[in-house]
N, C-alpha and C positions, 0 to 999 in steps of 0.2 A: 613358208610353212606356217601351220597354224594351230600347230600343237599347242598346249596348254605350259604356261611355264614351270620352271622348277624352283620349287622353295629350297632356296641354297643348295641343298648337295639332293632333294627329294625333289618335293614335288610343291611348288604356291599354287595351294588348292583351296586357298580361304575362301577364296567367293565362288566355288565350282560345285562345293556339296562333297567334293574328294577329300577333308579334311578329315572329317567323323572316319571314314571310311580305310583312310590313312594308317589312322592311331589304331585301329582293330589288326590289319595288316601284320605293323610294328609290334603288338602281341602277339601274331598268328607264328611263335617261333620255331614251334615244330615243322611246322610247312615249311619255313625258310629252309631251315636246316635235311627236311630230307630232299629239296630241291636243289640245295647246295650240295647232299651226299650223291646225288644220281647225278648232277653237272660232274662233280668227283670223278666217281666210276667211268663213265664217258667219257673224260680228259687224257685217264690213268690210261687207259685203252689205247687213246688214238697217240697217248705217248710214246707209248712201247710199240705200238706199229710203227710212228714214225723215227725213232730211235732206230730201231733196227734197220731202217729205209735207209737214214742216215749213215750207219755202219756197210753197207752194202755201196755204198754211194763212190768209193775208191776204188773195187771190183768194176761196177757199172762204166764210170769215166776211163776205165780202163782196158778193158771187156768191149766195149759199147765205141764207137766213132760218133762225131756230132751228126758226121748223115745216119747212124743208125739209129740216132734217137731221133733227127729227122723222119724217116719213115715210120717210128714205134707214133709219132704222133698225128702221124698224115691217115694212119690205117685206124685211129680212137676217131678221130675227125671225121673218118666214111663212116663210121661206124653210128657215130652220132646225126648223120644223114639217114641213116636206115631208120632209128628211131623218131626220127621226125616223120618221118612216111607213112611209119605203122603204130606207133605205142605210147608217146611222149603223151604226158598226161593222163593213163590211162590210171595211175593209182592216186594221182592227185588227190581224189576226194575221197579215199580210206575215211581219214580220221574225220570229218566232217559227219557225213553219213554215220560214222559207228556209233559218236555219242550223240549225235540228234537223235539216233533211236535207242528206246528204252526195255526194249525187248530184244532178251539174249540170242531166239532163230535168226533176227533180222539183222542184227550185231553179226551175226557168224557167216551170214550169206551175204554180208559184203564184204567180208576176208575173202571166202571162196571164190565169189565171184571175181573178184579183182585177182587174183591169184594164179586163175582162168584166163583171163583176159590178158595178164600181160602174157605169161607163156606162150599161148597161142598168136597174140602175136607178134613179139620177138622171133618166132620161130616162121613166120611169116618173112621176117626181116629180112632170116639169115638165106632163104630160100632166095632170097632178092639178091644179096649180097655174091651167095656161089652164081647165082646165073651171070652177071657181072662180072664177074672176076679177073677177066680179060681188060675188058675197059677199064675196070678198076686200076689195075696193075700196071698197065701201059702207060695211063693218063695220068692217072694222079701217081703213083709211086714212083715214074719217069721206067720202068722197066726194071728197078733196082730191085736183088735180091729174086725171088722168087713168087710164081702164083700161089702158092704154099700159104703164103704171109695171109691170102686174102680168105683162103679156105678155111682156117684159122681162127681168123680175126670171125669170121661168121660164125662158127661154131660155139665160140667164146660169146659174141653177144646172144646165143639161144640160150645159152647155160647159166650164163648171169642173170636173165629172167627169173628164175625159180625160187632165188632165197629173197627177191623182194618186197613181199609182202612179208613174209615171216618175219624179217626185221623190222617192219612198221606194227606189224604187231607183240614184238618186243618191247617197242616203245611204248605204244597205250597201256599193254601190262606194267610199263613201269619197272620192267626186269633188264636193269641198267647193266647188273652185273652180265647175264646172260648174253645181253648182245655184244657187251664190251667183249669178253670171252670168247665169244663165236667169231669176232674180227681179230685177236690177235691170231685165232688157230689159224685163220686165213691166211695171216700175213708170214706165218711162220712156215705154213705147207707152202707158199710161192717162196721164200727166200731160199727155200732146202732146193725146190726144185729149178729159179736161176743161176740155182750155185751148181746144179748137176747138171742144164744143159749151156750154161756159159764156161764156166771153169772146166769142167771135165769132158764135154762135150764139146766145147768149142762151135754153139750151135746159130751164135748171134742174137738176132732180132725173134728167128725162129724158136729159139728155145726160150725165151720171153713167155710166148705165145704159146709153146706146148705146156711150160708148168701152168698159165695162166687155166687153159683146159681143163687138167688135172683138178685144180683146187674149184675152179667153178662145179665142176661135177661134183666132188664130194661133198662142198660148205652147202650146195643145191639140194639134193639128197637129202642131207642130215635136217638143213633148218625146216623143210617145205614137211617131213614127215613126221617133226618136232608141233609143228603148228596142226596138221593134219590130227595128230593125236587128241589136242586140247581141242579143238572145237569142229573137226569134221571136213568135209570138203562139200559144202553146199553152195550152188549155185541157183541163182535169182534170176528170174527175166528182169523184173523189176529194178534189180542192184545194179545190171549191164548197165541199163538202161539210164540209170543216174549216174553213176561212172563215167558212164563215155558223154551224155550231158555236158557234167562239170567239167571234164577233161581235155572235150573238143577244143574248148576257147588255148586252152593251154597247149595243146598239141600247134595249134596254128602259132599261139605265139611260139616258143619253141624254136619255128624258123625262123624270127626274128633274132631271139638270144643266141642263137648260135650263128650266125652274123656275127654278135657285136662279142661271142664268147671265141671264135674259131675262125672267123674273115684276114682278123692278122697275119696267122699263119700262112695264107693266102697271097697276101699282098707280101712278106716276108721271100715267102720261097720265091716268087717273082723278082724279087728286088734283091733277096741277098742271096740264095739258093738254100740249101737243105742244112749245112750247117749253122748257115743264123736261123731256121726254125729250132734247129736244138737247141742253138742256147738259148732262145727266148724263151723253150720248152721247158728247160734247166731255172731259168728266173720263175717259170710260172710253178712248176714246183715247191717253192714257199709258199708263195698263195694259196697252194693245196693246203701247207703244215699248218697256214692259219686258218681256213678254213675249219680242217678236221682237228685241230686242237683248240683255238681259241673259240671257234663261234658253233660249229653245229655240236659238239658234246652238250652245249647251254640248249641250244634248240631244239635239241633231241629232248630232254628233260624237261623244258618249259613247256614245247607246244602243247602236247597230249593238256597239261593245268589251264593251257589259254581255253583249247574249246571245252574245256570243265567249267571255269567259272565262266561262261560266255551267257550261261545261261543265271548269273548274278541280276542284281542290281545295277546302275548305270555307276553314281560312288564307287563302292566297290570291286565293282568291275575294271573300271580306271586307274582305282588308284593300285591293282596287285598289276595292272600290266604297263604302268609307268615305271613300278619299281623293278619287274624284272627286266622291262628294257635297257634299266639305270649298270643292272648288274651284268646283261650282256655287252655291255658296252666297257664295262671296268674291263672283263675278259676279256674281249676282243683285242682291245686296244695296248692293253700291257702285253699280250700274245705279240702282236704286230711291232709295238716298240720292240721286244726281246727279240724278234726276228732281224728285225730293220739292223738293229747292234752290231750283230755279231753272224749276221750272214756273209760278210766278206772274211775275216779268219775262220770258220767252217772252210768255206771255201779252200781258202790258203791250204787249211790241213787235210780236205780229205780229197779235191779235186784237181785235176790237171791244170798248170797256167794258163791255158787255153778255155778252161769255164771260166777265170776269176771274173772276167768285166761283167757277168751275169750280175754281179751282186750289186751293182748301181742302181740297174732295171728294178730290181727289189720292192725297195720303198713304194714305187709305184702302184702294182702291180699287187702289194698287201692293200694300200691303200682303195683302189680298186674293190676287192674283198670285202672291204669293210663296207663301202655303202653299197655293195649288192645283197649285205648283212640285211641292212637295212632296209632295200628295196622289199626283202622275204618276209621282212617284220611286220612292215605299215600292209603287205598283200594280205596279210590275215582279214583286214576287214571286206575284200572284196569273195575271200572263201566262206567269211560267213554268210555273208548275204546272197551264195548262188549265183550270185551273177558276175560270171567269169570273163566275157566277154570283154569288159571292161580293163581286161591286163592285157589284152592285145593294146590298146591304146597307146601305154606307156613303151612299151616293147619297139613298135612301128616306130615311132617315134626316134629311142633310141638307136635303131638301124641307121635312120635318115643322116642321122648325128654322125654316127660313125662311118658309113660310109664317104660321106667328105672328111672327116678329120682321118684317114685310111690313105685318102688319096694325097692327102694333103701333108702329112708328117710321117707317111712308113718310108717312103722313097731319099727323100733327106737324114731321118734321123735314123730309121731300121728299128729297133729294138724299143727305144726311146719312145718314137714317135707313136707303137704300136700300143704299146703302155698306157701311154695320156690319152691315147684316142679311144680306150678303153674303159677308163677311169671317169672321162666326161659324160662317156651315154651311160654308164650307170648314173650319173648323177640326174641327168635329162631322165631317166624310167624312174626316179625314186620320187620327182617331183610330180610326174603324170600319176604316178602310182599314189602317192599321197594323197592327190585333189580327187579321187575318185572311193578313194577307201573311205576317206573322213566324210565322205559324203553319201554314200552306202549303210556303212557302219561307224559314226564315231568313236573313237577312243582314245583318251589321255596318253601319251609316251612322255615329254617335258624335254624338250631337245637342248636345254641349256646346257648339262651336264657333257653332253653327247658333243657337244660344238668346242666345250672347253679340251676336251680329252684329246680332240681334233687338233687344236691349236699345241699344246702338251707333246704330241708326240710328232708332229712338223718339225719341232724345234729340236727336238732331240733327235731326229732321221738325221736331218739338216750337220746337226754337229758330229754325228757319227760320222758322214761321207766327207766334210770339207774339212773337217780337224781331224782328220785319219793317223794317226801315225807308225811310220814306217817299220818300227820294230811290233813282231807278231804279240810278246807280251804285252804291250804297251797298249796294244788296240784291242787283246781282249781284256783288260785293266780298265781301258776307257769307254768301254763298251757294258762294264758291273757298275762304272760311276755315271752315267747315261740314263741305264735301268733303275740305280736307287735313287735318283734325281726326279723320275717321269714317277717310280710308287710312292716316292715322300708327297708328291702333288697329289695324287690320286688319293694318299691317308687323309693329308691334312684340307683340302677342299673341292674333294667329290663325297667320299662316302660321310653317310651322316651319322651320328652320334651312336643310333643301335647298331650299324652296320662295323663298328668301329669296334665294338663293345660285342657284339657277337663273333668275330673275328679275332679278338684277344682271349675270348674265351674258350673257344674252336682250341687256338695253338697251346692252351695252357693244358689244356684236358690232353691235348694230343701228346702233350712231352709230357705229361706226371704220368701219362698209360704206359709210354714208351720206356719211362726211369723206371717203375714199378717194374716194369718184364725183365729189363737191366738186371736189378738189384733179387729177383728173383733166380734169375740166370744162376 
């Protein structure tokens, strides 16, 4: 790698011209802080969705058989075939387009057009999907449960089309709260409606998939006529036209990442049958909680500022996208250590003895996460510069990777093997991806900080799994001393002196607001 290094916990930009540009940055505190307050909103969000995911999670393990989360993941996985076929990519290049243009019709008619374009066709997909449905059911589901499941699962991916753009353009608005808010109602109409066709219906996999209907219809509705109001429903030949452009290269890769994202599964159900894909399913489920908590809440907030200041200075420009790499990296990774901890007592308390061994897979599996993080981070330079093409590279690449380490460690180790074999072709696509981005578009990241955090929380996975101990207190006791071991590192040599200083200031405002409400009380 050839990023530019980091001055101690920032960025050593002394001879880069990122210096001057640095210190401006480190007074820019208002930007800090409302890019801290919208990461905020976005965290708070996908916390309470996944809180609640978590509370359901005893119901689920219980409710649910491993072959039924088996099939609940075999029918996401055709599903995500359909969208390779027709749609993948298709809104990619929203936010590129939106602010390279500076005119508000042409800004609005690339909402529309995109808006258009996935609907049409997803619903493309699902048409594909119902005539299928037979084969579908037969082959891949083994014949289990019903054709029901597939008619379903189709209807489900046309309906999810609808609030996708609305939500991206939640984000360029900048209205954190809003979309944070429109994902908890979601996650609260699906939990009302698992709990009325699992518990009281008794409806399985099926009744999954009928609340899932339900809540896509309505969160679809609400948000697509939420957007429709603010800026209209304009469609562009022109916007299609740069749309599917950008998109193509991305749709093709696509079938590569879902190879190295879903082939597991694959080589799994072959080699261990339907119940080791669930509980692989069940492992990769953290990976989801660090995802939507630790990294895209940041992503979400950041991107819309990257292609804003894109249009900066080269200083400048460097030095605010090294420091927020610095800061999605603090998140990420204190997210992933806090998972790695204390994902085996969750376990213990809220699932059957039959998930615990998921929680070894773990570690993996977050770590994984984190440099596909990364992979999304350094691809920014290739969406600036248009030429998309060039992410197939990386992609190709990583398939090659993983279909021999597939062959090679799912059949021996199962779970294990499915994991690392996962975990290494991200890291083969982050370095194709690297040498094509920095060379496209340059941009400072400073990967010093990024490699220590690395080393930091190895060590502390490591100690949670092989110094485990036996009583459930004890290991969530050694699992708070773990966590305040990885953030004393992270206080005292990642973040730098304002970030330190802004953060004690943060917590001080926040408890003299909280005591004042108190004492009002």
């Amino acid at each position: 790698m050839t990023g530019l290094p980091i001055r101690e916990s920032t960025l050593d930009a002394a001879d880069t011209g990122v210096a001057p540009a640095l210190n401006l940055v480190a007074k820019g505190m208002h930007g800090r802080r409302k890019l801290g307050r919208e990461a905020f909103i976005y965290t708070l969000g996908m916390l309470l969705s996944r809180g609640a995911s978590l509370i359901m999670l005893p119901i689920y393990t219980r409710m649910l058989t491993p072959a039924d989360y088996g099939v609940l993941q075999l029918l996401d996985m055709t599903c995500d075939v359909a969208a390779i076929v027709v749609s993948a990519g298709c809104t990619a290049g929203v936010m590129r387009f939106y602010f390279k243009s500076q005119i508000e019709s042409e800004r609005r008619a690339v909402l529309g057009s995109a808006a258009t374009l996935q609907i049409v066709l997803n619903l493309v997909g699902a048409i594909l999907l119902v005539a299928f449905a037979s084969p579908i059911w037969q082959h891949v589901l083994h014949g289990a449960q019903s054709k029901e499941l597939v008619y379903l699962a189709a209807a489900n991916f046309a309906l999810g089309a609808i609030s996708v753009v609305p939500l991206i353009y939640m984000q360029i608005e900048k209205r954190a709260f809003l979309f944070s808010a429109t994902s908890v109602a979601r996650l609260l109409l699906q939990l009302s409606g698992n709990i009325l066709f699992l518990v009281v219906l008794h409806k399985g996999p099926l009744g999954i998939l009928l609340s899932s209907f339900i809540v896509n219809l309505l969160v679809g509705v609400c948000t697509v006529a939420w957007m429709i109001r603010r800026v209209g429903l304009v469609v562009s030949k022109r916007a299609l036209i740069d749309l599917r452009r950008f998109g193509l290269p991305y749709q093709l890769a696509t079938v590569g990442t879902f190879v190295v994202s879903f082939g597991d599964r694959l080589f799994l159900n072959k080699y261990g049958g339907l119940a080791s894909v669930g509980l692989y399913g069940l492992a990769y489920q953290f990976g989801f909680i660090l995802d939507q908590v630790g990294i895209a809440p940041f992503v979400r907030a950041w991107t819309p500022r990257r292609f804003e200041f894109s249009h900066d200075a080269k200083p400048a420009r460097d030095a605010k996208n090294a420091q927020g790499f610095l800061y999605l990296n603090v998140v990420a990774f204190t997210a992933a250590v806090a998972i790695a901890a204390f994902v085996h007592p969750v376990l213990r308390i809220l699932a059957h003895k039959d998930y615990w061994g998921a929680a070894d897979i773990v570690p993996i599996i977050l770590a994984a996460y984190v440099v596909q993080a990364w992979v999304a981070v350094v691809e920014f330079g290739i969406d600036q510069s248009e030429k998309t093409k060039y992410a197939n590279y990386g992609v190709w690449a990583s398939v090659a990777a993983v279909l021999l380490l597939y062959t090679v460690l799912i059949p021996p180790f199962g779970g294990y093997g499915a994991a690392w074999a996962t975990l290494f072709a991200f890291l083969v696509r982050l370095l194709f991806h690297w040498h094509f981005s920095q060379r496209l578009y340059p941009m400072a990241y400073g990967w010093s900080p990024a490699l220590r955090l690395s080393a930091y929380a190895v060590a502390v996975s490591l100690a949670a799994k092989y110094l485990r101990p036996d009583s459930l207190g004890a290991e969530i006791g050694m699992g708070l001393a773990m966590l305040g071991v990885f953030i004393g590192l992270v206080w005292s040599t990642i973040l730098h002196a304002d970030d330190r200083r802004a953060i004690a200031n943060f917590a001080s405002d926040r408890t003299r607001a909280i005591a004042t409400r108190l004492v009002t009380a």
